[in-house]
Biopython code that builds the backbone (N, CA, C, O; Angstrom):
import numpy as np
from Bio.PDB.StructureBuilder import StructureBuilder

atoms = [
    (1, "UNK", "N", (0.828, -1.198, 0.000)),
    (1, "UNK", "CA", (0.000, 0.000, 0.000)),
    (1, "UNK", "C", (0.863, 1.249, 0.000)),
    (1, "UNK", "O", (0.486, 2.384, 0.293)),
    (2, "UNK", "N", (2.094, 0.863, -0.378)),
    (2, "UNK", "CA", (2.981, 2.202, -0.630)),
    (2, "UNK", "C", (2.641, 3.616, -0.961)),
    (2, "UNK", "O", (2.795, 4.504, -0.122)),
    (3, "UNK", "N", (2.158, 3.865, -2.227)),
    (3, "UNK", "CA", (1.807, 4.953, -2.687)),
    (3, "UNK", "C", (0.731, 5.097, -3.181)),
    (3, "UNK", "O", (0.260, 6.141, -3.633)),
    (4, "UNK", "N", (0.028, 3.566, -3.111)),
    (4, "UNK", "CA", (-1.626, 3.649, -3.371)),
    (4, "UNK", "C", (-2.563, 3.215, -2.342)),
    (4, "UNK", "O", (-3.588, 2.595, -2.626)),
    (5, "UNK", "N", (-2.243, 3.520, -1.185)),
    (5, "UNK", "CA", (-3.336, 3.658, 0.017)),
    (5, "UNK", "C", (-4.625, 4.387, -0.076)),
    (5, "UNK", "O", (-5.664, 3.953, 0.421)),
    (6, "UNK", "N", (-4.517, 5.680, -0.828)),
    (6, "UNK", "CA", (-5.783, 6.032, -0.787)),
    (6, "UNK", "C", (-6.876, 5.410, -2.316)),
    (6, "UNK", "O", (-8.077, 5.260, -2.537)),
    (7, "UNK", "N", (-6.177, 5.303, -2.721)),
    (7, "UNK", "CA", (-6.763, 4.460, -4.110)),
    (7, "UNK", "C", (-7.726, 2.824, -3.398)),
    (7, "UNK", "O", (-8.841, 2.521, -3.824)),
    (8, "UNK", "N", (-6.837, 1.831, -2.088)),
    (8, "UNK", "CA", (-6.938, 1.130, -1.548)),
    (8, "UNK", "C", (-8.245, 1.353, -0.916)),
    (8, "UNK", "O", (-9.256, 0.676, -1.109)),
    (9, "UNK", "N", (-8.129, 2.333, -0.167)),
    (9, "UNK", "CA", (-9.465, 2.995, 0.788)),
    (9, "UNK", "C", (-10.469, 3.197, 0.256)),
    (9, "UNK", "O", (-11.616, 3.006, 0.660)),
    (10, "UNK", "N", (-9.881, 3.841, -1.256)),
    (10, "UNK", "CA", (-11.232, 3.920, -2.275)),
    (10, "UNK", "C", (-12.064, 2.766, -2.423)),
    (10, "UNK", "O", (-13.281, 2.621, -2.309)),
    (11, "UNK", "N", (-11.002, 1.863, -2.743)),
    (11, "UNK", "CA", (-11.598, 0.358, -3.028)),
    (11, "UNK", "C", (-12.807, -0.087, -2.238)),
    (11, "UNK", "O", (-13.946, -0.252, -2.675)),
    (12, "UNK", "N", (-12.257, -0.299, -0.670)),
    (12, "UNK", "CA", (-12.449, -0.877, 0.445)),
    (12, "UNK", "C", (-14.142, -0.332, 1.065)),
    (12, "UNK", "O", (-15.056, -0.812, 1.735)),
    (13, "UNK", "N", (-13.789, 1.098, 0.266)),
    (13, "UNK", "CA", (-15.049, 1.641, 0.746)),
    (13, "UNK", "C", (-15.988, 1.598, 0.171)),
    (13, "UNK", "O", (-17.051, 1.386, 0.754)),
    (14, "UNK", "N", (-15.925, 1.788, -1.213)),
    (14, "UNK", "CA", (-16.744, 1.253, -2.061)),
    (14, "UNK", "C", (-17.357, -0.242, -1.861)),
    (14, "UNK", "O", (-18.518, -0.491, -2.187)),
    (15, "UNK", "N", (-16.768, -0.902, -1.481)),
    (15, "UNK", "CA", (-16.941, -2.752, -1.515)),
    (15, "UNK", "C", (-17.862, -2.462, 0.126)),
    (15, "UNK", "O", (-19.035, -2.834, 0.177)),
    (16, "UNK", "N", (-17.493, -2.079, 0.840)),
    (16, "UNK", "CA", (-18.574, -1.781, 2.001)),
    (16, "UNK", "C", (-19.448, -1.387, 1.358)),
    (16, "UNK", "O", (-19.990, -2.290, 0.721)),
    (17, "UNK", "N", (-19.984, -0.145, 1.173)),
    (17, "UNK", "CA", (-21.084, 0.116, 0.690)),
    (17, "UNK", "C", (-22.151, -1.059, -0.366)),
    (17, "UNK", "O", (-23.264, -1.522, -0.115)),
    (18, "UNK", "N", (-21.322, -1.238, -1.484)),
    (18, "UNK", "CA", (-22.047, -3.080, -1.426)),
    (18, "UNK", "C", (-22.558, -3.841, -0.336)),
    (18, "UNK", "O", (-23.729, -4.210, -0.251)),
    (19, "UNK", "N", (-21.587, -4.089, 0.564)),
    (19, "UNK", "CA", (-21.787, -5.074, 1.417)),
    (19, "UNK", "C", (-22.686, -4.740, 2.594)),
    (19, "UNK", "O", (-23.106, -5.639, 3.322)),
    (20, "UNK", "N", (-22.998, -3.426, 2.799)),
    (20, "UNK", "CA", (-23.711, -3.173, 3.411)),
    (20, "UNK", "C", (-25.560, -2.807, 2.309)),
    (20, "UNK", "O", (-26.647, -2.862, 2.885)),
    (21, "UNK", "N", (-25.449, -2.525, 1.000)),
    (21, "UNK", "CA", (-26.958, -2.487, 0.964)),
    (21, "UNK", "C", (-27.268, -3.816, 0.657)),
    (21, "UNK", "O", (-28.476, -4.052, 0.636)),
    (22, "UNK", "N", (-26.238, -5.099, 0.322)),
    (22, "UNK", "CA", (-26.811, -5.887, 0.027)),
    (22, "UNK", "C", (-27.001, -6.921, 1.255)),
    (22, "UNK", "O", (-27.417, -8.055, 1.018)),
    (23, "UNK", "N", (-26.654, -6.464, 2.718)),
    (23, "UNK", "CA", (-26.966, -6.593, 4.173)),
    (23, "UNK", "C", (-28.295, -6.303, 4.602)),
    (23, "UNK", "O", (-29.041, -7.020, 5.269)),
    (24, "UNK", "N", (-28.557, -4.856, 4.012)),
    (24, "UNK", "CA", (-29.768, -3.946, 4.603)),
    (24, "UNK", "C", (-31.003, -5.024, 3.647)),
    (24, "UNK", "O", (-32.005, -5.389, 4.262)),
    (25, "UNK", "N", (-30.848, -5.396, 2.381)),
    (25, "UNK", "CA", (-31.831, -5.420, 1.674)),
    (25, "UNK", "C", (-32.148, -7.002, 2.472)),
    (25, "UNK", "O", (-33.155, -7.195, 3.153)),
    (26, "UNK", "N", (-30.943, -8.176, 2.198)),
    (26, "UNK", "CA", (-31.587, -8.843, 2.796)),
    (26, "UNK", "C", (-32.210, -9.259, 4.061)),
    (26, "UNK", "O", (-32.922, -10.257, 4.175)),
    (27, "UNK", "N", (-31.836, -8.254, 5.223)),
    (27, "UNK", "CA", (-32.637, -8.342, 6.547)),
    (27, "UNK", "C", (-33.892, -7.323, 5.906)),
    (27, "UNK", "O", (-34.746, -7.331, 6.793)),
    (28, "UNK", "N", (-34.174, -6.831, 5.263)),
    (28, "UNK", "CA", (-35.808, -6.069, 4.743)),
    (28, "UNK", "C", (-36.298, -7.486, 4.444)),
    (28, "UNK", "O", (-37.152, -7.963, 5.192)),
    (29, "UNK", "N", (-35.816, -8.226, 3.378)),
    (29, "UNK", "CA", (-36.534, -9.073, 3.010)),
    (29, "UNK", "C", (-36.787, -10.297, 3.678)),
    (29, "UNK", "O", (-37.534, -11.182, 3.259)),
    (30, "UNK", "N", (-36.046, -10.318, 4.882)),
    (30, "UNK", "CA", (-35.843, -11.260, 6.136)),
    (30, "UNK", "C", (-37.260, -11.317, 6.987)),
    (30, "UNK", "O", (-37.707, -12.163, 7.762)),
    (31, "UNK", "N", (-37.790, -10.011, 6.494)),
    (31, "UNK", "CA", (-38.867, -9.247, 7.780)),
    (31, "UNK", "C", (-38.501, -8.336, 8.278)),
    (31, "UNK", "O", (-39.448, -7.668, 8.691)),
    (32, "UNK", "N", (-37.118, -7.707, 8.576)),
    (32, "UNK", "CA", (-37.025, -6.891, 9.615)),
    (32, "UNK", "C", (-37.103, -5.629, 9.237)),
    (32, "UNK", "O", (-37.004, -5.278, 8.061)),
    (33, "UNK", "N", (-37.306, -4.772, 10.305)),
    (33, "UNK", "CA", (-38.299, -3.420, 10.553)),
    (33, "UNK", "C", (-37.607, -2.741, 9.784)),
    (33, "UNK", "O", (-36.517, -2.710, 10.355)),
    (34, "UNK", "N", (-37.464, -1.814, 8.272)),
    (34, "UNK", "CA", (-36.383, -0.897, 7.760)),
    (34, "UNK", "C", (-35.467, -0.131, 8.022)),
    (34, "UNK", "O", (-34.429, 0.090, 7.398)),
    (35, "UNK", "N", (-35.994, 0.448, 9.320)),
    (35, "UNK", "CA", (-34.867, 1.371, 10.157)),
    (35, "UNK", "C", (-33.967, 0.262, 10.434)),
    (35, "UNK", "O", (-32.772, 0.422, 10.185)),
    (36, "UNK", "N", (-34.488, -1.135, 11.045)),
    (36, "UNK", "CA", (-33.203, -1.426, 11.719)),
    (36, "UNK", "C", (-32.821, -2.547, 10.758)),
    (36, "UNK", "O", (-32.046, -3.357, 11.268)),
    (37, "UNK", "N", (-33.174, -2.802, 9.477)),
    (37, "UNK", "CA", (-32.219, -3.105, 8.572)),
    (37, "UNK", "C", (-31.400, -2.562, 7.915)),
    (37, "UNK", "O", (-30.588, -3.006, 7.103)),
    (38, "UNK", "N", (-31.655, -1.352, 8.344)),
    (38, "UNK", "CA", (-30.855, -0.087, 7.769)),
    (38, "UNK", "C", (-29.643, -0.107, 8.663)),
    (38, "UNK", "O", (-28.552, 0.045, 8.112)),
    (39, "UNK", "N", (-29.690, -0.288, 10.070)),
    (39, "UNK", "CA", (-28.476, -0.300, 10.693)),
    (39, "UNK", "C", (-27.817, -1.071, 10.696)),
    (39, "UNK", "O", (-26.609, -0.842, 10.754)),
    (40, "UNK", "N", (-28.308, -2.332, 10.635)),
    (40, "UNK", "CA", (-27.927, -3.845, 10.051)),
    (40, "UNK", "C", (-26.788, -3.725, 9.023)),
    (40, "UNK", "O", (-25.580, -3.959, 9.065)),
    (41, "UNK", "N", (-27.609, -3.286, 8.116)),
    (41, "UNK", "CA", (-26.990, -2.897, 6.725)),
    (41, "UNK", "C", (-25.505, -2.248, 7.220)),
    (41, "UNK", "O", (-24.437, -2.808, 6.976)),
    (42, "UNK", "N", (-25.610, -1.113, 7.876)),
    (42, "UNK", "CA", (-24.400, -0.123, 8.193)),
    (42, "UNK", "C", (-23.415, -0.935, 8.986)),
    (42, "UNK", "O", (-22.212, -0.768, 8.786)),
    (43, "UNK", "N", (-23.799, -1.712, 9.779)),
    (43, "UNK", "CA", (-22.871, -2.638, 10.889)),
    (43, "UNK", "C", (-21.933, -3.742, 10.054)),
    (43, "UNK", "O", (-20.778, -4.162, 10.124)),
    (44, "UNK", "N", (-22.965, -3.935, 9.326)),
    (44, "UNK", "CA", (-22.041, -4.981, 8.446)),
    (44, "UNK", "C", (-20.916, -4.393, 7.124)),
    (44, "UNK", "O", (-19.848, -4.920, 6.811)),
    (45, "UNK", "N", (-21.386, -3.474, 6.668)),
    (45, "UNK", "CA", (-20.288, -2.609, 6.221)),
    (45, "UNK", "C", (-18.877, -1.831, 6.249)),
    (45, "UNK", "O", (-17.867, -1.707, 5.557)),
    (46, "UNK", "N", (-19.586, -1.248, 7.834)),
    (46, "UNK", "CA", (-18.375, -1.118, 8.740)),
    (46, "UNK", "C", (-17.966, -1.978, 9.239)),
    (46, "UNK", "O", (-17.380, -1.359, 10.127)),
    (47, "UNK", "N", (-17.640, -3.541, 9.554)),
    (47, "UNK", "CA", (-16.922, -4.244, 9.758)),
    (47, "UNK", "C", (-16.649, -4.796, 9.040)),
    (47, "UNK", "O", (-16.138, -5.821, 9.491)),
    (48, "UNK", "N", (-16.671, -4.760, 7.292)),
    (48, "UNK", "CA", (-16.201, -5.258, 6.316)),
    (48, "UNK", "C", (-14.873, -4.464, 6.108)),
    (48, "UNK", "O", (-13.771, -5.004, 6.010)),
    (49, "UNK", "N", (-15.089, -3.208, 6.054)),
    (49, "UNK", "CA", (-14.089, -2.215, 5.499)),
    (49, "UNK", "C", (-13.219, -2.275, 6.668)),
    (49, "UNK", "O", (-12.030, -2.101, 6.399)),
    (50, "UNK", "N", (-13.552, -2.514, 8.131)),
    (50, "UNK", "CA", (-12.343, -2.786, 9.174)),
    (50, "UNK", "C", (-11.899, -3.932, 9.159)),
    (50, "UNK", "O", (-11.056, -4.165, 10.024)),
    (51, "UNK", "N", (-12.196, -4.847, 8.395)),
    (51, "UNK", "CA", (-11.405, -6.124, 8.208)),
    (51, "UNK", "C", (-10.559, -5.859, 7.222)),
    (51, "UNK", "O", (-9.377, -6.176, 7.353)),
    (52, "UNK", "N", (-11.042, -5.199, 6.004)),
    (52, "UNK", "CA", (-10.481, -5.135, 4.752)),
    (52, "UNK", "C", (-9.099, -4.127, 4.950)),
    (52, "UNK", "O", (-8.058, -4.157, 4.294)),
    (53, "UNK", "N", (-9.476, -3.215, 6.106)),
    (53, "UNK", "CA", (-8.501, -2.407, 5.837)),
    (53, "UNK", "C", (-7.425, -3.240, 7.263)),
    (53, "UNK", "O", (-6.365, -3.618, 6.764)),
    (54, "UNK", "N", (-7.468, -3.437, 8.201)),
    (54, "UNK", "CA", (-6.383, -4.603, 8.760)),
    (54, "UNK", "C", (-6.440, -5.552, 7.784)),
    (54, "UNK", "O", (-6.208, -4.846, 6.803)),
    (55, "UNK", "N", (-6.574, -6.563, 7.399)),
    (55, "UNK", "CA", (-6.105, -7.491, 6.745)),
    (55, "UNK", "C", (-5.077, -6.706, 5.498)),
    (55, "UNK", "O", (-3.980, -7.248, 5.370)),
    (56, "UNK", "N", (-5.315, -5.625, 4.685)),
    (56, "UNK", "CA", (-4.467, -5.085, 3.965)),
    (56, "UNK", "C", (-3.508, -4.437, 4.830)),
    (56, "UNK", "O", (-2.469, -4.390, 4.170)),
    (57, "UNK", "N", (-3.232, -3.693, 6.438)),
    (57, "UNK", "CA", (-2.436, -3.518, 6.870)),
    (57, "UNK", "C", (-1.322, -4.453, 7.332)),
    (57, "UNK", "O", (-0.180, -4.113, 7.644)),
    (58, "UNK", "N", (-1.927, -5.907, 7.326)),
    (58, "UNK", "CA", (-1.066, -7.031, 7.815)),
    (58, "UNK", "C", (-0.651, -7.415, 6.425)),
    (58, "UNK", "O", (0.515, -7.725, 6.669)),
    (59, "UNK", "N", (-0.780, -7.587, 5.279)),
    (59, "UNK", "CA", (-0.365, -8.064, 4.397)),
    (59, "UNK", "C", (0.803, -7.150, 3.582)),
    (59, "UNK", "O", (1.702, -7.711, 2.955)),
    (60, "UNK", "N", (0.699, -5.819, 3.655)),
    (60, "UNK", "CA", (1.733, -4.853, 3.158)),
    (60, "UNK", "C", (2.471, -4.410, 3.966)),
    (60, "UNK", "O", (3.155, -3.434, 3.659)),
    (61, "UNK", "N", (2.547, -4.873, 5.002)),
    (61, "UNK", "CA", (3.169, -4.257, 6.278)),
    (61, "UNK", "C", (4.636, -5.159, 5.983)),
    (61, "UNK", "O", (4.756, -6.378, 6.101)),
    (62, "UNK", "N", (5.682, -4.189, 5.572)),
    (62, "UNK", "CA", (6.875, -5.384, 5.713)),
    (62, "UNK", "C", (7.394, -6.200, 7.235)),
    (62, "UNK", "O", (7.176, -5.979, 8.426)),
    (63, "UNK", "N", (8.277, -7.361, 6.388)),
    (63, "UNK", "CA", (8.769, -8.284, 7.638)),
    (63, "UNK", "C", (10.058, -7.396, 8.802)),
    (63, "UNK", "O", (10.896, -6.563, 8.456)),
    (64, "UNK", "N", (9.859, -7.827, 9.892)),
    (64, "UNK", "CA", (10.851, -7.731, 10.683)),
    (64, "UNK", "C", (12.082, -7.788, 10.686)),
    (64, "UNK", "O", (12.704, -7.630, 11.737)),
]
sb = StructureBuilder()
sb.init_structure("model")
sb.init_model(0)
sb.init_chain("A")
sb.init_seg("    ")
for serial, (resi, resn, name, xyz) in enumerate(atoms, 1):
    if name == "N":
        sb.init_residue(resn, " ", resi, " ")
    sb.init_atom(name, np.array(xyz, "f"), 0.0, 1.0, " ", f" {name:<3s}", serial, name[0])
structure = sb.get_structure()
């Protein structure tokens, strides 16, 4: 992630946002109440993009 970290973030964030409406939609279609598939939706997003972005900090991070 040398000199393309923010290009990375771009990525990462974008791919959340996927991962979160396609979270929200299926707890709507689960039954659950819209508001709180809506947060559903957001929870799972934000812990996509905090995986995505540690797992890319452990992987470009040089060795010891």
């Amino acid at each position: 992630m040398n000199n393309v970290r923010g290009i990375w973030v771009a990525i990462f964030a974008t791919a959340g946002l996927v991962v979160a409406a396609l979270a929200g939609a299926l707890f709507w279609l689960g039954g659950l109440h819209p508001a709180l598939a809506v947060a559903a939706g957001v929870g799972a997003g934000a812990g996509f993009v905090g995986l995505a972005l540690t797992v890319a900090n452990f992987v470009m991070r040089p060795e010891p």
